[in-house]
Kinemage of the C-alpha trace (Angstrom):
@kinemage 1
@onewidth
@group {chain A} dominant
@subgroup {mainchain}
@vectorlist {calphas} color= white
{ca unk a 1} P 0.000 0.000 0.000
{ca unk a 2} L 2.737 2.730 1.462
{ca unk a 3} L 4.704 1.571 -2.491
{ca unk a 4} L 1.696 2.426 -4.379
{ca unk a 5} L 0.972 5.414 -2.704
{ca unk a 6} L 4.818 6.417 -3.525
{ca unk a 7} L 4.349 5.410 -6.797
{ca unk a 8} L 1.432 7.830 -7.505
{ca unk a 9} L 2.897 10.240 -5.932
{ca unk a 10} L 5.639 10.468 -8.343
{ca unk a 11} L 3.659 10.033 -10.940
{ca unk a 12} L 1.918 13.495 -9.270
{ca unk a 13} L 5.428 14.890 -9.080
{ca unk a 14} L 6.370 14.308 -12.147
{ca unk a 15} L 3.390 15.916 -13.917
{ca unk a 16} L 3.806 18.982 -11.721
{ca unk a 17} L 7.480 19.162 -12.686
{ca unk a 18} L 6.787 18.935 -16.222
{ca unk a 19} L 3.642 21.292 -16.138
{ca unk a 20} L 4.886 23.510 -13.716
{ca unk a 21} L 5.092 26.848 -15.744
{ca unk a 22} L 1.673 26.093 -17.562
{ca unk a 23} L 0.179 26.010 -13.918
{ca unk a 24} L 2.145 28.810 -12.973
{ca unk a 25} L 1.201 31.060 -15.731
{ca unk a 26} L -2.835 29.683 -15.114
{ca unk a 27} L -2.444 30.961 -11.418
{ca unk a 28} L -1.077 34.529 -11.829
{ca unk a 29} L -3.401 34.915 -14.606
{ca unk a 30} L -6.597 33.974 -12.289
{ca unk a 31} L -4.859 36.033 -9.850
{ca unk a 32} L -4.688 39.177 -12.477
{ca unk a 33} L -8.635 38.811 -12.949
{ca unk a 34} L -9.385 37.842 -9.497
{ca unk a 35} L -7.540 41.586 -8.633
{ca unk a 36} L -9.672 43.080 -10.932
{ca unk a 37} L -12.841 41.833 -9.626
{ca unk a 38} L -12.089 42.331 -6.107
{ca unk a 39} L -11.664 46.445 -7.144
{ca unk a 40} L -14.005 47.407 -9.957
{ca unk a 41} L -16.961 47.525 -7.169
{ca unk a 42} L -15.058 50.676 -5.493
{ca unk a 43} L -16.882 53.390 -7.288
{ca unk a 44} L -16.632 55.898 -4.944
{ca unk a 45} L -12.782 56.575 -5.142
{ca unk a 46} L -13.235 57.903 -8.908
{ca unk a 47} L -14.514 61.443 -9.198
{ca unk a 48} L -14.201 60.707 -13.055
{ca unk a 49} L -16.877 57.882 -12.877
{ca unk a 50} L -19.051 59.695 -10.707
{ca unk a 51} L -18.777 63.227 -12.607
{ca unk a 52} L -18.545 62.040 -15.883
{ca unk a 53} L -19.132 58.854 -16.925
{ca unk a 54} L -21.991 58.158 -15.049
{ca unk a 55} L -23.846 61.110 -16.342
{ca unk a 56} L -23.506 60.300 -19.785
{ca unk a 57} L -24.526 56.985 -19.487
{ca unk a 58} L -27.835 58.374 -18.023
{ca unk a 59} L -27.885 61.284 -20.936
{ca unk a 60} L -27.747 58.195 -23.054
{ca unk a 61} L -30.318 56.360 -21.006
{ca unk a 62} L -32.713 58.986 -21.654
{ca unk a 63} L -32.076 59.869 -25.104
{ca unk a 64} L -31.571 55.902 -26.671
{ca unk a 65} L -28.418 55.449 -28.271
{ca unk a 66} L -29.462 56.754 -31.671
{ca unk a 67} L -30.828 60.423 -30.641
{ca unk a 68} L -28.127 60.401 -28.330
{ca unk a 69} L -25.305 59.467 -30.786
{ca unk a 70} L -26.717 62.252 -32.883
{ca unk a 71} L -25.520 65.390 -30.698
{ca unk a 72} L -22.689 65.814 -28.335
{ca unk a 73} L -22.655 63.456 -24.944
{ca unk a 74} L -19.168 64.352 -23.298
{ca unk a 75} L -15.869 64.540 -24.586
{ca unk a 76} L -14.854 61.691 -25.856
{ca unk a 77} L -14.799 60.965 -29.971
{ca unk a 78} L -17.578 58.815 -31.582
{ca unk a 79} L -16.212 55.057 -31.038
{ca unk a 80} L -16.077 55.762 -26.781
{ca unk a 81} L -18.875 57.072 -27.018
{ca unk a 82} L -21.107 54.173 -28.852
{ca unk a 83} L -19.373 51.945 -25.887
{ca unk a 84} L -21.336 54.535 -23.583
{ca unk a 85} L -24.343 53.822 -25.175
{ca unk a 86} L -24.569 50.539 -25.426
{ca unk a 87} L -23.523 50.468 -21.130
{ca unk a 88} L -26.588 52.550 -20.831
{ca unk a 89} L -28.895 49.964 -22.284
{ca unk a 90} L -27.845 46.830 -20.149
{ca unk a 91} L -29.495 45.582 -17.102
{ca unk a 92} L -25.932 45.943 -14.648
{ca unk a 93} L -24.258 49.469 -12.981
{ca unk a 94} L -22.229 51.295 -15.548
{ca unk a 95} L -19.148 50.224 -13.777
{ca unk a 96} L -19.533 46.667 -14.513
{ca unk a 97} L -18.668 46.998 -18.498
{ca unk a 98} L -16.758 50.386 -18.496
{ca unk a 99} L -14.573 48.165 -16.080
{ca unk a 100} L -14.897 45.249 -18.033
{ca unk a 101} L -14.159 46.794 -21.537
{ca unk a 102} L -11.013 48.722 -20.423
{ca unk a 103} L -10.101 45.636 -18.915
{ca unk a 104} L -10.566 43.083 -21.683
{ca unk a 105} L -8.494 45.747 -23.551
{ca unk a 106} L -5.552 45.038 -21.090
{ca unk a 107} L -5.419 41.334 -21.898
{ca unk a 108} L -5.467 41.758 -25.739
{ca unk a 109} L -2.710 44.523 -25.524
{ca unk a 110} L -0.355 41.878 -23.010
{ca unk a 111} L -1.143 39.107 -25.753
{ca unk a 112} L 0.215 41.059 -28.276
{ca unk a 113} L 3.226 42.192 -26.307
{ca unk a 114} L 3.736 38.518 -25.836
{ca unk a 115} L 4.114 38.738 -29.445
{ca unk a 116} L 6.172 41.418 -30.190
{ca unk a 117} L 8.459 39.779 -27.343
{ca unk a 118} L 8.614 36.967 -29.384
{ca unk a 119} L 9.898 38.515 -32.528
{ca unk a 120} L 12.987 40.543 -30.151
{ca unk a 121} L 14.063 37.500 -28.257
{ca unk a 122} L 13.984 35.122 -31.657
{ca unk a 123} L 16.413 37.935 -32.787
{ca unk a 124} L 18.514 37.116 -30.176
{ca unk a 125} L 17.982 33.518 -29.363
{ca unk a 126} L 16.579 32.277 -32.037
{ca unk a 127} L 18.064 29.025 -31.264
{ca unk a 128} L 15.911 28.271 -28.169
{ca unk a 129} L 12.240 28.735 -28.758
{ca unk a 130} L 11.120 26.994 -25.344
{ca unk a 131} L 13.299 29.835 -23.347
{ca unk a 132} L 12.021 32.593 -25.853
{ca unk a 133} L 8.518 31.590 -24.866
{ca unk a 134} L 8.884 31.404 -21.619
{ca unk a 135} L 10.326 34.737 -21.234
{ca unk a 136} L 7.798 36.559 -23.855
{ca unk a 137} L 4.899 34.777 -21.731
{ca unk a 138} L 6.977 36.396 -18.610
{ca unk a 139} L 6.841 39.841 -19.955
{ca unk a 140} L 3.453 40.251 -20.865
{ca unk a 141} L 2.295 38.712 -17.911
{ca unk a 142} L 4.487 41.214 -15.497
{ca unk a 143} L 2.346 44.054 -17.252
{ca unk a 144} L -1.141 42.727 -16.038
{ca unk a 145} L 0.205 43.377 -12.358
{ca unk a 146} L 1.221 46.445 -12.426
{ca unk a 147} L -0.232 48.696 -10.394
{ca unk a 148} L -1.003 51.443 -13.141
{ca unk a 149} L -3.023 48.916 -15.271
{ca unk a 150} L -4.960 47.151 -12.564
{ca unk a 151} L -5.867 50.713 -10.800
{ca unk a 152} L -6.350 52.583 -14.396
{ca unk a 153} L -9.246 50.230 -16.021
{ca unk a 154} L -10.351 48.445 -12.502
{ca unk a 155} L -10.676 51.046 -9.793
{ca unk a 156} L -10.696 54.504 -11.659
{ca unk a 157} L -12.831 53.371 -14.753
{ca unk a 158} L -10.311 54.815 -17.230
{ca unk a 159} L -9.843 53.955 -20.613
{ca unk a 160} L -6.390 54.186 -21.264
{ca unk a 161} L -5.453 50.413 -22.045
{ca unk a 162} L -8.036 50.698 -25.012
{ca unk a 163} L -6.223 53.069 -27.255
{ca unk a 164} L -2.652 51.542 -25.561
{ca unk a 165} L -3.894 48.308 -26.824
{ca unk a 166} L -4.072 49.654 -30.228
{ca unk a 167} L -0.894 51.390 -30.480
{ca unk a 168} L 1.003 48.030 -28.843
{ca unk a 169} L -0.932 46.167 -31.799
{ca unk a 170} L 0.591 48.545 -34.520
{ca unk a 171} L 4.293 48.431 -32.813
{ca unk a 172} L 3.925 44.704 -33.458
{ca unk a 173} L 2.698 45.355 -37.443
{ca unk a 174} L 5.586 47.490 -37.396
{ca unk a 175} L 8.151 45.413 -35.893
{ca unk a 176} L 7.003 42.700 -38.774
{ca unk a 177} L 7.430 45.419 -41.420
{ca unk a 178} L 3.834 45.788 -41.927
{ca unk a 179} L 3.915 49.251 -42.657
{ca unk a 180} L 0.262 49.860 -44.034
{ca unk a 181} L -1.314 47.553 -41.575
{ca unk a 182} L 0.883 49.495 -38.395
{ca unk a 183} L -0.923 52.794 -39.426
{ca unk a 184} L -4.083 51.589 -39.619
{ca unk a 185} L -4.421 50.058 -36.293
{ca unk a 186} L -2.403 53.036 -34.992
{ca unk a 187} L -5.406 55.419 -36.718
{ca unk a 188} L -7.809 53.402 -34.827
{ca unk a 189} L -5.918 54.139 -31.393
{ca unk a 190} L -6.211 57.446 -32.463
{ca unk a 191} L -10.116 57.200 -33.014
{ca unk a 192} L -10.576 56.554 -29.080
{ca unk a 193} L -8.344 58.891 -27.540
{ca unk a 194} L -6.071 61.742 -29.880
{ca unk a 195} L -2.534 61.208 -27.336
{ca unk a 196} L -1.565 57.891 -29.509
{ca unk a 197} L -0.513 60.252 -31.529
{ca unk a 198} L 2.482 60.211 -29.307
{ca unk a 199} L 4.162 57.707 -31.353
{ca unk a 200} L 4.313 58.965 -34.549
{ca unk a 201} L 7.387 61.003 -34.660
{ca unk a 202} L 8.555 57.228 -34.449
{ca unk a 203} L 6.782 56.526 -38.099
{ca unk a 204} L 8.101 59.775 -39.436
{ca unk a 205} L 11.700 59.271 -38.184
{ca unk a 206} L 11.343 55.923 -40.030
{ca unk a 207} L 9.948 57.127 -43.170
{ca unk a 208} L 12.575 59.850 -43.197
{ca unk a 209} L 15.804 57.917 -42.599
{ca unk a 210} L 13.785 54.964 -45.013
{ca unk a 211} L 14.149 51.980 -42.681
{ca unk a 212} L 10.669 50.618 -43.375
{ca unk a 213} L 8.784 50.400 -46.249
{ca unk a 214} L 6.501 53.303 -45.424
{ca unk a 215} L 4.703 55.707 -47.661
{ca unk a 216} L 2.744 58.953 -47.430
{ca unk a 217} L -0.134 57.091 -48.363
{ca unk a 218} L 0.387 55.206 -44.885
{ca unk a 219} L -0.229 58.099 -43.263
{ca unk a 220} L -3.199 58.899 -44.447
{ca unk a 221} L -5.323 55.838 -42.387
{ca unk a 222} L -4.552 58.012 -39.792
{ca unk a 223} L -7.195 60.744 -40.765
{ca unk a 224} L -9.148 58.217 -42.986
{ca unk a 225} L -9.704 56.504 -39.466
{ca unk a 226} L -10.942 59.126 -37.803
{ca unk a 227} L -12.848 60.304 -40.460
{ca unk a 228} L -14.865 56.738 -40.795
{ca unk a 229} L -15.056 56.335 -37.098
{ca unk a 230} L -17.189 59.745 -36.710
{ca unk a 231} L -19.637 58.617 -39.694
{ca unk a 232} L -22.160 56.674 -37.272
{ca unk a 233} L -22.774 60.304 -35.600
{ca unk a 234} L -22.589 61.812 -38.723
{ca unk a 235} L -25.210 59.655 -40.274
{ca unk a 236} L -27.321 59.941 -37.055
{ca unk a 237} L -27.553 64.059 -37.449
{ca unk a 238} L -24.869 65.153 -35.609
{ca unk a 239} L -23.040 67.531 -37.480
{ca unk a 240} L -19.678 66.797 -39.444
{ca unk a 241} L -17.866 69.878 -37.677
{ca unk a 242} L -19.412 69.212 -33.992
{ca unk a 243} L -18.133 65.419 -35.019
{ca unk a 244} L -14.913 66.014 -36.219
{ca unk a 245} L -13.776 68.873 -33.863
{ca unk a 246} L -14.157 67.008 -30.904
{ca unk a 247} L -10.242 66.551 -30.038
{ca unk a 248} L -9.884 70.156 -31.065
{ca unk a 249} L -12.297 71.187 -28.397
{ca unk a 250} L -10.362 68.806 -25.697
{ca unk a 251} L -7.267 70.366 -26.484
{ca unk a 252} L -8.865 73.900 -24.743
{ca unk a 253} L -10.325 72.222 -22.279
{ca unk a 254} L -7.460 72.715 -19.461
{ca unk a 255} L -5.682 75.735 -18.520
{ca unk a 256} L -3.019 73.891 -16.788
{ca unk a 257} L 0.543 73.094 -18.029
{ca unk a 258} L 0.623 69.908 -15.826
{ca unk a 259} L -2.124 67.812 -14.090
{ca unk a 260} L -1.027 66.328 -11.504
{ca unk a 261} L 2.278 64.693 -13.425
{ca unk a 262} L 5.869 65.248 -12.810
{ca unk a 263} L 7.365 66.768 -15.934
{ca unk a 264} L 9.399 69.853 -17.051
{ca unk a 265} L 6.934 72.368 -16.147
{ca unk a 266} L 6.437 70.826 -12.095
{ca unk a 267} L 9.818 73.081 -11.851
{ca unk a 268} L 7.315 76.193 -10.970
{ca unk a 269} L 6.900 76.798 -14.656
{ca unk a 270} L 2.886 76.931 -14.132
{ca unk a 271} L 1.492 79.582 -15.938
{ca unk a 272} L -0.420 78.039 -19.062
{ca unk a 273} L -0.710 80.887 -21.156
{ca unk a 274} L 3.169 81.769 -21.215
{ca unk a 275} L 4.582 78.227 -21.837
{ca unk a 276} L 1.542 76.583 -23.909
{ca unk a 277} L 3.361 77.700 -27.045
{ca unk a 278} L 6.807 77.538 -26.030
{ca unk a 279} L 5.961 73.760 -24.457
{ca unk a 280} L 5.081 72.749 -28.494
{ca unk a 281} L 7.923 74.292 -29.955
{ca unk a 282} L 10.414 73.073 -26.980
{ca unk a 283} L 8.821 69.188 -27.454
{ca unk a 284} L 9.615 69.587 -31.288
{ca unk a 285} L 13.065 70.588 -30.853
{ca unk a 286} L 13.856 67.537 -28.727
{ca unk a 287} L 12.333 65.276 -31.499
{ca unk a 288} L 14.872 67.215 -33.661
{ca unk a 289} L 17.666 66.869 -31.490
{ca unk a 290} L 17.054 62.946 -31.420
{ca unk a 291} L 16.853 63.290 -35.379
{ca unk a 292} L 20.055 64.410 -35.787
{ca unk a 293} L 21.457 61.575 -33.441
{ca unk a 294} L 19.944 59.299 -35.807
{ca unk a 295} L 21.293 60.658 -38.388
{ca unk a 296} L 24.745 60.156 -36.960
{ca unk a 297} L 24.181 56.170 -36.535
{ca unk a 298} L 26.597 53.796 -37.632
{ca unk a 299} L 24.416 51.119 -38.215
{ca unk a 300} L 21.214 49.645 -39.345
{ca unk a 301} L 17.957 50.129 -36.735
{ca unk a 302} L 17.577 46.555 -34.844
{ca unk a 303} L 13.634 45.702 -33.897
{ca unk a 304} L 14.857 46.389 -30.388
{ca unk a 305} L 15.965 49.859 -31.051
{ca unk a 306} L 12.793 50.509 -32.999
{ca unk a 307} L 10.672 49.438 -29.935
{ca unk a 308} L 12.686 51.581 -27.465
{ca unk a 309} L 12.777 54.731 -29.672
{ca unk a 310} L 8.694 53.977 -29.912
{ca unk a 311} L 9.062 54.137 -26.408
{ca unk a 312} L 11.125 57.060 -25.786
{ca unk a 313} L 8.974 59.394 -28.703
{ca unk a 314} L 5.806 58.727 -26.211
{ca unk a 315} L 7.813 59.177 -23.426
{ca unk a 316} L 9.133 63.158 -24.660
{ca unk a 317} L 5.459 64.228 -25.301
{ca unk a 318} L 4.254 63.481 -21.750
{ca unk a 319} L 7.150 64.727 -20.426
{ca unk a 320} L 7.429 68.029 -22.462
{ca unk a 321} L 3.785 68.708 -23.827
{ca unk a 322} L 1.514 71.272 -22.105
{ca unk a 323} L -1.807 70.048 -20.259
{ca unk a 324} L -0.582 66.495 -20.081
{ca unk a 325} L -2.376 64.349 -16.971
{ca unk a 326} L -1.223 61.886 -14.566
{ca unk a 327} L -2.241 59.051 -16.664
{ca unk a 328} L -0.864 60.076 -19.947
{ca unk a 329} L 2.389 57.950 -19.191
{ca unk a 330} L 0.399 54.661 -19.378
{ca unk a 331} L 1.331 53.028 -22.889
{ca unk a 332} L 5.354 54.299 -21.205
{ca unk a 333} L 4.770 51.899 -18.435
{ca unk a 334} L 3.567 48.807 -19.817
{ca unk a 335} L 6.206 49.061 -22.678
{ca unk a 336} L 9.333 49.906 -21.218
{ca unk a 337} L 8.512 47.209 -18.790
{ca unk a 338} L 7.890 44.599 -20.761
{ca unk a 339} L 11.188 46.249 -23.137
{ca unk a 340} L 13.256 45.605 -20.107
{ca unk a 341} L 12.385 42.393 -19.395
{ca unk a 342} L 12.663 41.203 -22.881
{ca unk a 343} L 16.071 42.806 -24.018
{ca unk a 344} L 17.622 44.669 -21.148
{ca unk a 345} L 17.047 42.705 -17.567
{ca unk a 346} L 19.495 44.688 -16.002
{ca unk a 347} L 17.943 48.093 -16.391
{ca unk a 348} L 14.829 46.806 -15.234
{ca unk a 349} L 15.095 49.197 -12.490
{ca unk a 350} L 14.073 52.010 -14.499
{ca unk a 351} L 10.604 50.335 -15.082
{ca unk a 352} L 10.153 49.592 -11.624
{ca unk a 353} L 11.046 53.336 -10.499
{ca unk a 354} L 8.415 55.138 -12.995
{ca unk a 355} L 6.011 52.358 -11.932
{ca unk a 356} L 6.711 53.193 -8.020
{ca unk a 357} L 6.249 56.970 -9.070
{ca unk a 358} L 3.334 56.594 -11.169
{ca unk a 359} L 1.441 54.698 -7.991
{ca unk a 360} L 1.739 57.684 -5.850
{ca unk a 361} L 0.566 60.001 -8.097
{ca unk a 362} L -2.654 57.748 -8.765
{ca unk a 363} L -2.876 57.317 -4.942
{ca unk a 364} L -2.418 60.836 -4.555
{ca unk a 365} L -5.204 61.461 -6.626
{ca unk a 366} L -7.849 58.950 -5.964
{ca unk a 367} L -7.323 58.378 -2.585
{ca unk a 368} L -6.692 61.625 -1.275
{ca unk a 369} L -3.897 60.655 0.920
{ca unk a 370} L -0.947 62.765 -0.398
{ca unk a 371} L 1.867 61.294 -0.263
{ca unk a 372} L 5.291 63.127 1.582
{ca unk a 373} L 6.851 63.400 -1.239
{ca unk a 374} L 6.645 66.983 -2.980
{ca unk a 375} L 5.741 66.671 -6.941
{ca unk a 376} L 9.173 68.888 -7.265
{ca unk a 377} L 10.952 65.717 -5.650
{ca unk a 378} L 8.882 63.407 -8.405
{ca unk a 379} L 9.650 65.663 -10.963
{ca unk a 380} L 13.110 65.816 -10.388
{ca unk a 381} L 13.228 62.388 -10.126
{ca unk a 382} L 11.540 61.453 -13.241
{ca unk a 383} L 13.375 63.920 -15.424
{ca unk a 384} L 16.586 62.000 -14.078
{ca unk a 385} L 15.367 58.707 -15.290
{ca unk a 386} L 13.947 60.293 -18.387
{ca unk a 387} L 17.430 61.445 -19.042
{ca unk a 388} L 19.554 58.270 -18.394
{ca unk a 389} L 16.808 56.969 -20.901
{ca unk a 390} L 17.807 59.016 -23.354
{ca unk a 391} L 21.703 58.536 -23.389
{ca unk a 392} L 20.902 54.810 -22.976
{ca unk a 393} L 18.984 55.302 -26.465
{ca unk a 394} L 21.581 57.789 -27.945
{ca unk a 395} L 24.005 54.913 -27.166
{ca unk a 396} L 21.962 52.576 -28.289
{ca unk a 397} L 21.608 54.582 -31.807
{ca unk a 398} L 25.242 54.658 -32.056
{ca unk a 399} L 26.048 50.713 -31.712
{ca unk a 400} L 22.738 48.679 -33.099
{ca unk a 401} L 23.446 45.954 -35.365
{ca unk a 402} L 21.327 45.134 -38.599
{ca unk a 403} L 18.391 42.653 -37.341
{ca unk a 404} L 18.401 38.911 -38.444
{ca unk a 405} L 16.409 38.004 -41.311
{ca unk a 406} L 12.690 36.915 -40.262
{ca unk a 407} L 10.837 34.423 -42.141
């Protein structure tokens, strides 16, 4: 009896050993929904649910989605906005699907940084695919715990990870030299919220210095994007210049340089209408300043560089931009994370320290609790990191190799 019991023991054992990182990768993803679940009930810590959200859901409520489609309901563009509607006709609290739909939207965009992991760490390893799986699954999961994207969809019934997920999606079509196909999907992140366009002094550094095969005509699913995701209003009644002007009209929304984020102008430069314009013009000249450095590179753009320099573009407009908000870093954070872990393990540190930053600032603001630490003392910091950033990528400029042929 005691043998047989042995025996099926090992038996147990051995599956375990064999399955192990299956089972593992099971658990932290149950654990990643089962987080979720346990905060999307807290309503009352977003002031954005309560003062916006939830009043156009009961605009659309009263109206039915087509009258209300056809005029203005809030401030977000047309495709947000049909999401909105459709919430207001279902038998659950708005928070159920806003949660839900941002959060769906943070699964698809880790699944397809699992797959732009894959195509870096082939690059480099293309030798062992069980490793390179392993460590892509690794990387994407890592970004479904961090505190940003389970507080951003979950708790404060954001929408950031929908638009993220749609830039991630086009830095993959990218990566694969996919040029057409990277634009559009990076013209639908622009239909749902106007900062993806954060990443496209990436496309036109590309198209400039010819390292992809991109075209003008690429660039035009941008508008053609936004242009076909307003029809449904348009066709409802709404008018085509209410429609279309919607991002102009956010734009002069805030008077405020900064919004509760730690960039250039948290050094006491605060008054909106003396930097707005200077802000613009001081953001384009670092983009230039960057184009010139790649102009001085030795060698071919690897994928990795490509990704990082992605990276770093979004990275400059939060940090030099007027009016940005706390949570326009997001698509920063779940990239250079995942970047880190996938190419660089050793400067993984840097991930971790905007992700500790970023976490006070959203506890600061939900929560009410200010933290000790003065947004000058954040803002110093993160301008330091920013900084080492962008020697690391200045030096990475200077020595990338050409990228291994991919089949």
């Amino acid at each position: 009896m005691f043998n047989e019991i042995k025996r099926i023991e090992g038996k147990f054992q051995d599956f375990v050993e064999k399955h192990f990182f299956t089972m593992g990768v099971v658990v932290l993803l149950f654990f990643s929904v089962l987080l979720r679940y346990l905060l999307a009930p807290f309503t009352e810590f977003s002031m954005d649910y309560f003062g916006t959200l939830v009043p156009w859901v009961i605009n659309y409520q009263q109206l039915g989605i087509i009258d209300g489609l056809s005029q203005r309901i809030g401030d977000y563009y047309v495709p947000y906005n049909i999401i909105l509607s459709i919430v207001a006709h279902t038998p659950w609290e708005p928070w159920v699907l806003i949660s839900l739909v941002s959060c769906f939207f943070e699964y698809v965009g880790a699944y397809f940084i699992y797959k732009i992991a894959l195509l870096l760490l082939r690059e480099k390893n293309p030798a062992d695919e069980p490793w390179v799986r392993q460590r892509a699954i690794l990387a994407s999961l890592i970004t479904l715990f961090l505190p940003a994207t389970i507080i951003n969809g979950a708790l404060w019934k954001q929408c950031d990870s929908i638009y993220t997920c749609f830039v991630i999606i086009s830095l993959y079509y990218l990566l694969r030299e996919k040029c057409g196909r990277s634009l559009l999907w990076l013209g639908v992140a622009f239909s749902f919220k106007q900062q993806a366009i954060f990443i496209l002094p990436l496309f036109v550094a590309l198209y400039v210095f010819r390292k992809k095969e991109l075209s003008l005509l690429h660039f035009l699913y941008i508008p053609l994007c936004y242009a076909l995701a307003g029809l449904p209003a348009i066709l409802l009644g709404r008018g085509a210049a209410d429609t279309f002007g919607t991002y102009f009209r956010q734009s002069e929304m805030y008077s405020y340089i900064t919004m509760n984020f730690p960039n250039l102008y948290s050094f006491n430069l605060t008054v909106y209408y003396v930097f707005y314009y200077p802000a613009i013009l001081g953001t384009m000249a670092v983009f230039v300043f960057m184009a010139l450095a790649l102009n001085l590179r030795k060698k071919e753009l690897g994928n990795a560089t490509i990704l990082y320099l992605g990276i770093w573009c979004f990275w400059t407009s939060v940090m030099f931009l007027p009016a940005m908000h706390d949570r326009y870093n997001y698509p920063v954070l779940v990239l250079l994370t995942a970047f880190y872990i996938v190419h660089d393990i050793k400067k993984f540190w840097i991930a971790v320290a905007i992700n500790l930053m970023t976490t006070i600032i959203y506890g600061n603001f939900l929560f009410g609790t200010y933290s000790t630490i003065a947004m000058i003392w954040l803002a110093i910091f993160h301008m330091a990191v920013y900084v080492y950033v962008t020697y690391d990528l200045y030096h990475n400029l200077r020595e990338t190799k050409r990228p291994l042929a991919r089949g």
